[in-house]
N, C-alpha and C positions, 0 to 999 in steps of 0.2 A: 067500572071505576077507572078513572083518566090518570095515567104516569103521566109527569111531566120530566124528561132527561134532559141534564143541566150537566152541559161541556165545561168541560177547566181544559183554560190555559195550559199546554204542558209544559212548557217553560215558565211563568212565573206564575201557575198554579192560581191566577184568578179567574172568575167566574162572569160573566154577562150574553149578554144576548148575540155579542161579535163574535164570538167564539165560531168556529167552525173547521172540520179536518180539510187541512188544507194537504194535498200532493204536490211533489215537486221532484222533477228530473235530477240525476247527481250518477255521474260517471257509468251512464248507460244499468241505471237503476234508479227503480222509484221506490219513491220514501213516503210515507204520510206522518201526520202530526198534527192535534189540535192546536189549534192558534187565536188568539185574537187579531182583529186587522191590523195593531198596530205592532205586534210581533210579524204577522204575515207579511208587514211590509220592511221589519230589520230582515228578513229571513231570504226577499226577495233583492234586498241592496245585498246583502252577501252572495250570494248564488251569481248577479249578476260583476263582482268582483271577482269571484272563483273562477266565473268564464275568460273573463280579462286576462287573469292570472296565467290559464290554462290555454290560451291563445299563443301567452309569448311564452313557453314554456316547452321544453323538451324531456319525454319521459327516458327515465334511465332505469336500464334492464340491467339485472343482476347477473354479473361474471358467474358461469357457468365452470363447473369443474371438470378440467379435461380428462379425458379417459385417457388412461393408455393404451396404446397401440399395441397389440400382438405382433410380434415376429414372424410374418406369416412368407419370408423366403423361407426353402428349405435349406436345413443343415445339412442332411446327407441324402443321401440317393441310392434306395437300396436297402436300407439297414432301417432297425427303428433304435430307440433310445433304449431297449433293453438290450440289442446287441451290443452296442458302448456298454452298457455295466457290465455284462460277460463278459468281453474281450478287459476290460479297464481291469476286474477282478482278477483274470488270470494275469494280469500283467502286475499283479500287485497295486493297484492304485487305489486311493482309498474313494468311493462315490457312492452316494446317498441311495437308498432303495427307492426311493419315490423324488420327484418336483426336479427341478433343473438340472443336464450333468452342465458340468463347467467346461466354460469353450475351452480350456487348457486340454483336457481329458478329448474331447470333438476332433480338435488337433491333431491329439497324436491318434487317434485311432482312423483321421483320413489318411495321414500319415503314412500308418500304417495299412493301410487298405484303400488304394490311389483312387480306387472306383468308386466308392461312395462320395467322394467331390462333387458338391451340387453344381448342377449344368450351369450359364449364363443364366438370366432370367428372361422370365419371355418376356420380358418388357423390349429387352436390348434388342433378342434376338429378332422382335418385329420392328422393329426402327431400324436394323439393317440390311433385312429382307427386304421391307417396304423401302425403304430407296431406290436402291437395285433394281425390283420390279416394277417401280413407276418412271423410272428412267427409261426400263425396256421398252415400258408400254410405248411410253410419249414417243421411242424412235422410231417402233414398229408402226405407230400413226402417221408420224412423220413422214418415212418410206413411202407407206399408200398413199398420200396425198401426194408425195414426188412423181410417182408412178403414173398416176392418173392425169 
């Protein structure tokens, strides 16, 4: 016994022998859809107006939310942030048992305690190093080439 499969239109749902699934490209994906030719050919003027479109056209990326940045110089040298509650506590001061002590509190406990003062950072201190010693170098090459 012989089927006969009878495509509809998927757009305006009529039925004829034009009918056929048509594929078509669209933003680096494919699409299909039965059509009639004269759908296949509204379907083919807009695709090639979407490209027109997307020619003169610049895509816009969504602002991104910034992260914040961690604090990542140190505060002290030496000591950890339970020592500040120790010393803060016996000093009377009032500071939370956990999360941030307050640079007021940092203060006075460098303050108090000269040595815990964070170094320079070694950002500085190689940007002043590195001077110095590419100055040397270049005179010490200098010299040999005088030499010679």
């Amino acid at each position: 016994m012989a089927q006969k499969v009878i495509l509809v239109d998927d757009l305006d749902h009529s039925e004829g022998d034009d009918v056929a699934r048509r594929e078509f490209p669209l933003l680096n994906r494919t699409f299909a859809i039965d059509l009639s030719d004269a759908n296949q050919k509204r379907l083919s003027d807009a695709l090639e107006f979407i490209e027109e479109v997307l020619e003169s056209s610049r895509e816009v990326k969504q602002a991104s939310r910034s992260k914040k940045v961690a604090d990542t110089s140190p505060r002290l040298r030496g000591y950890t942030a339970t020592d500040v509650r120790e010393w803060a506590r016996e000093q009377g001061l009032d500071v939370p048992l956990r999360g941030k002590v307050a640079d007021e509190v940092i203060e006075q406990f460098i303050a108090a305690h000269p040595d815990a003062a964070p170094a320079e950072s070694a950002a500085e201190a190689d940007a002043d190093g590195g001077e110095v010693e590419a100055g040397g170098e270049a005179e010490a090459g200098t010299e040999a080439k005088a030499d010679a």
